[in-house]
Backbone as CSV, one residue per row, in Angstrom:
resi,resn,N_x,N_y,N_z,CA_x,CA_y,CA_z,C_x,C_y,C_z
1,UNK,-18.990,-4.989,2.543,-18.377,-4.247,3.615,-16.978,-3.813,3.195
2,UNK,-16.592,-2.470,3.454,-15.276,-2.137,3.420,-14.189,-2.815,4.304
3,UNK,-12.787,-2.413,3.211,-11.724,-3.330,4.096,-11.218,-2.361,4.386
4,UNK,-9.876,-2.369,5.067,-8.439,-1.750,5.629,-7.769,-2.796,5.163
5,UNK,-6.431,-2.234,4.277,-5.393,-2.592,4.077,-4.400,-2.016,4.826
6,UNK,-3.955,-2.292,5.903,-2.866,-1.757,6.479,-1.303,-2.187,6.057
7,UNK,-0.486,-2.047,5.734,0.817,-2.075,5.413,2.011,-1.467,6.175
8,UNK,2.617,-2.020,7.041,4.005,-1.185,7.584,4.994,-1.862,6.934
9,UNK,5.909,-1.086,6.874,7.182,-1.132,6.429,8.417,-0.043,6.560
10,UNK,9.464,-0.249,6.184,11.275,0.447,6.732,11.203,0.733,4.847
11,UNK,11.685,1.643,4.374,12.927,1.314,3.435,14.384,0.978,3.263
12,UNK,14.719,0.878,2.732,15.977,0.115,2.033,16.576,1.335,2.008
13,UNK,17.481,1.688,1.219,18.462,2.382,0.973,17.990,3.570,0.133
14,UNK,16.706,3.657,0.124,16.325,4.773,-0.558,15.557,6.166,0.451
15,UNK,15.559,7.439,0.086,15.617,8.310,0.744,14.062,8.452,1.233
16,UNK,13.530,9.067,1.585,11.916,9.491,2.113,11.113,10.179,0.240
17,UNK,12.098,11.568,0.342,11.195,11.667,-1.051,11.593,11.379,-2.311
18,UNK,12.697,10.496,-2.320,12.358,9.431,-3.834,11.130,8.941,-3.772
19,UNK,11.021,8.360,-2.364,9.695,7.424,-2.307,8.519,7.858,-2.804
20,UNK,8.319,8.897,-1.918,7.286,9.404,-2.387,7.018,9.777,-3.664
21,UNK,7.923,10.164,-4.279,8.024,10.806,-5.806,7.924,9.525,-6.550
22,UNK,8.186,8.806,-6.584,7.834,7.008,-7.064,6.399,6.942,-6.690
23,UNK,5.939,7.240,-6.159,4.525,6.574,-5.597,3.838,7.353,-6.583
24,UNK,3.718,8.055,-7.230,2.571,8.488,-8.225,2.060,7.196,-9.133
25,UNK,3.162,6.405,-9.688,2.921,5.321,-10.219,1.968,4.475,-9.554
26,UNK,2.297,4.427,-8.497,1.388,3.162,-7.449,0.143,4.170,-6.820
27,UNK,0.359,4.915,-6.828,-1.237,5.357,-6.876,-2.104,5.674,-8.268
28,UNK,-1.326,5.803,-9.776,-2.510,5.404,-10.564,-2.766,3.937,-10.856
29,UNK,-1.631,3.214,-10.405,-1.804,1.555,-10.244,-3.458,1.412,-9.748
30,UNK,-3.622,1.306,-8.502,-4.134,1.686,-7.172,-6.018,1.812,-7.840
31,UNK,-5.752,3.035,-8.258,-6.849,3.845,-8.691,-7.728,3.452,-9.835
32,UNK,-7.137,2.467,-10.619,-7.575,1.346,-11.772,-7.906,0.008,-11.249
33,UNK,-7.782,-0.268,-10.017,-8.179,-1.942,-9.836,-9.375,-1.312,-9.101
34,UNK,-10.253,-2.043,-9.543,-11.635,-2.972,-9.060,-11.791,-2.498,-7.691
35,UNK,-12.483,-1.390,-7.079,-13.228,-2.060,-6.017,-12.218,-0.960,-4.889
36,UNK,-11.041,-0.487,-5.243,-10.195,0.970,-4.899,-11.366,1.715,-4.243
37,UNK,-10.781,2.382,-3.076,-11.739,3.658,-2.697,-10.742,4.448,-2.260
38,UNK,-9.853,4.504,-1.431,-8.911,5.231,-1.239,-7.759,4.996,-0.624
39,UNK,-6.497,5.817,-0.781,-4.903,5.472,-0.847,-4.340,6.562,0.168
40,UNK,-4.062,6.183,1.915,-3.118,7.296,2.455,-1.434,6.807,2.740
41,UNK,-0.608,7.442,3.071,0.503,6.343,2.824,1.214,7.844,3.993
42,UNK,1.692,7.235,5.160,2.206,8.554,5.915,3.703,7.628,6.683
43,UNK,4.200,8.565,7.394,6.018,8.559,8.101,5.796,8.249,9.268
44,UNK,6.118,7.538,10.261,6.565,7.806,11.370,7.619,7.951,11.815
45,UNK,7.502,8.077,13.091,8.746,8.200,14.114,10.388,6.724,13.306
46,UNK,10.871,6.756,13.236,12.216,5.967,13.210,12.061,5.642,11.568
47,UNK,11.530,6.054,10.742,11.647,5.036,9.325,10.434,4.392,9.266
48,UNK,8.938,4.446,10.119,8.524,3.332,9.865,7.489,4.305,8.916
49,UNK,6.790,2.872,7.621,5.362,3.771,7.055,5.060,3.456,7.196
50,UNK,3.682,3.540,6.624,2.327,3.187,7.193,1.829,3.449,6.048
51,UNK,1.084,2.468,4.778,0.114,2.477,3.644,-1.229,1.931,4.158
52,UNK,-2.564,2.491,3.536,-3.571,2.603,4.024,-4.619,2.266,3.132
53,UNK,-4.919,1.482,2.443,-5.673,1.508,1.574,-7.165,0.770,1.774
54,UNK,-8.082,1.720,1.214,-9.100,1.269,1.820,-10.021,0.733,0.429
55,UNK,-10.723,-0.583,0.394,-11.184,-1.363,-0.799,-12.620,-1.374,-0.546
56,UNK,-13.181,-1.364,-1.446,-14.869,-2.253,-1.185,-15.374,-3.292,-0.792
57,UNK,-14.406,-4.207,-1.090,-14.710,-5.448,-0.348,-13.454,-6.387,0.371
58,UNK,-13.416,-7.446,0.789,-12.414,-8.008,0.709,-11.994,-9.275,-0.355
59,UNK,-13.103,-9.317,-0.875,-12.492,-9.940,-2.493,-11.363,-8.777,-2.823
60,UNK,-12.140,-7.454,-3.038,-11.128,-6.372,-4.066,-9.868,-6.339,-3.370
61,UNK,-10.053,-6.500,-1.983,-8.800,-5.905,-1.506,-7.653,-7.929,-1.381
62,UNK,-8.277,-8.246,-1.669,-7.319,-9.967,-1.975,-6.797,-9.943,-3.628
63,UNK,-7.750,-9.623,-4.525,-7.450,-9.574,-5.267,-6.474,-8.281,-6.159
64,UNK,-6.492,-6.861,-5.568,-5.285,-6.441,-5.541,-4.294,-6.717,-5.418
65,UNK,-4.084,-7.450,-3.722,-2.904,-7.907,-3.504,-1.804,-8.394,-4.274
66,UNK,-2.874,-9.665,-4.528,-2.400,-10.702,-5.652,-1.778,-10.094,-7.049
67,UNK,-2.845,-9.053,-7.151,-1.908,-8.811,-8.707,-1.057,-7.427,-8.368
68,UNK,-0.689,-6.998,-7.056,0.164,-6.392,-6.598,1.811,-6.977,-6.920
69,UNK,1.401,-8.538,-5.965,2.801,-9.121,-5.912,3.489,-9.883,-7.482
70,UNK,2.161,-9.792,-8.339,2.863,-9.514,-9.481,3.355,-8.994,-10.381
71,UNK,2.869,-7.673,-9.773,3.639,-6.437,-10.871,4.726,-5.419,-9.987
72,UNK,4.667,-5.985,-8.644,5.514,-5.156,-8.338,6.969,-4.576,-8.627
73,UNK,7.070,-5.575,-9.109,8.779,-5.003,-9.763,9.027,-3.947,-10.677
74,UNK,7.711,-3.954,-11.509,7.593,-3.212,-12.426,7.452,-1.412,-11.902
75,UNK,7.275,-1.168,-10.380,7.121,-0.255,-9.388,8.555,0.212,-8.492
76,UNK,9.593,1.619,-9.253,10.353,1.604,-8.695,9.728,2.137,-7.015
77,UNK,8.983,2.694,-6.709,8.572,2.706,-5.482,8.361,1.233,-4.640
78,UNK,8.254,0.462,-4.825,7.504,-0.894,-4.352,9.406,-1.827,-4.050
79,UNK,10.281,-1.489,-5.547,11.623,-1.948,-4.763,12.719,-1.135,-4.070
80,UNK,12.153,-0.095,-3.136,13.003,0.951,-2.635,11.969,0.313,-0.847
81,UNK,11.456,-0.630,-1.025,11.186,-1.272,0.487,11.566,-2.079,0.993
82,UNK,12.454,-2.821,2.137,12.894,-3.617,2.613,12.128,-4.716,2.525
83,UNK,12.338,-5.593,1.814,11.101,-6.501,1.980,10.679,-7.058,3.369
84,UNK,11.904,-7.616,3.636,11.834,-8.231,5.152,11.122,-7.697,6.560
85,UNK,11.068,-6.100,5.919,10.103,-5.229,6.668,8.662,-4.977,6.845
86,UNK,7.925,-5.880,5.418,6.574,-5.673,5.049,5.894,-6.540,6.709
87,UNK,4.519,-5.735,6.666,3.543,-6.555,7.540,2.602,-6.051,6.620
88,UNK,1.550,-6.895,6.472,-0.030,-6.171,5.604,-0.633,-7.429,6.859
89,UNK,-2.233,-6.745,6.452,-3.116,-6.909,7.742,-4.376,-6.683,6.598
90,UNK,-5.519,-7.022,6.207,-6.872,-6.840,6.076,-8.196,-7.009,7.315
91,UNK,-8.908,-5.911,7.193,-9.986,-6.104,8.447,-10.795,-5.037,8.283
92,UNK,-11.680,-5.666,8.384,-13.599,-5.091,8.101,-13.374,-4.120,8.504
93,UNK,-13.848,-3.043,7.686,-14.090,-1.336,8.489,-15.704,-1.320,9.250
94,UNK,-15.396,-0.791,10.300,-16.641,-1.206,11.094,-17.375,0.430,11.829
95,UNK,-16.497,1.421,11.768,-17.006,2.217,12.016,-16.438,3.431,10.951
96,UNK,-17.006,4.602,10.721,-16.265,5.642,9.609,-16.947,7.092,10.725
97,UNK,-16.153,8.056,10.808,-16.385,8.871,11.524,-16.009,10.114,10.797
């Protein structure tokens, strides 16, 4: 069964499209692990984002994680986020429309 990776978060001191312009990295990151199906990453209202990633299973999407929080540094996109701001969430995709 498919997952949802949901992710909110603020940035730090970095602008909207540095970010984005950093994120090419983390989406061919992304696009090489195991079990990837797809990557949306959008703005809201006050600073907040919203990353979206949707996995094949929830092994793939645990085991991303994991080797997320170890390469992240290596991701100037990944340290232009407040950390203190992260929430992530995994949960069964149950309907696709």
């Amino acid at each position: 069964m498919q997952v949802l990776e949901l992710v909110t978060f603020r940035l730090n001191t970095a602008n909207g499209e540095d970010f984005l312009a950093a994120n090419a990295a983390v989406n061919a990151w992304a696009s090489r692990q195991p079990g990837f199906v797809s990557r949306t990453l959008s703005e809201g209202e006050g600073g907040q984002w919203t990353d979206m990633v949707i996995w094949a299973s929830d092994a793939h999407a645990k085991a991303a994680a994991a080797e997320m929080n170890q390469v992240m540094q290596d991701f100037p996109a990944m340290m232009m986020i407040d950390p203190q701001s992260i929430v992530m969430q995994h949960s069964a995709i149950r309907i696709v429309a």
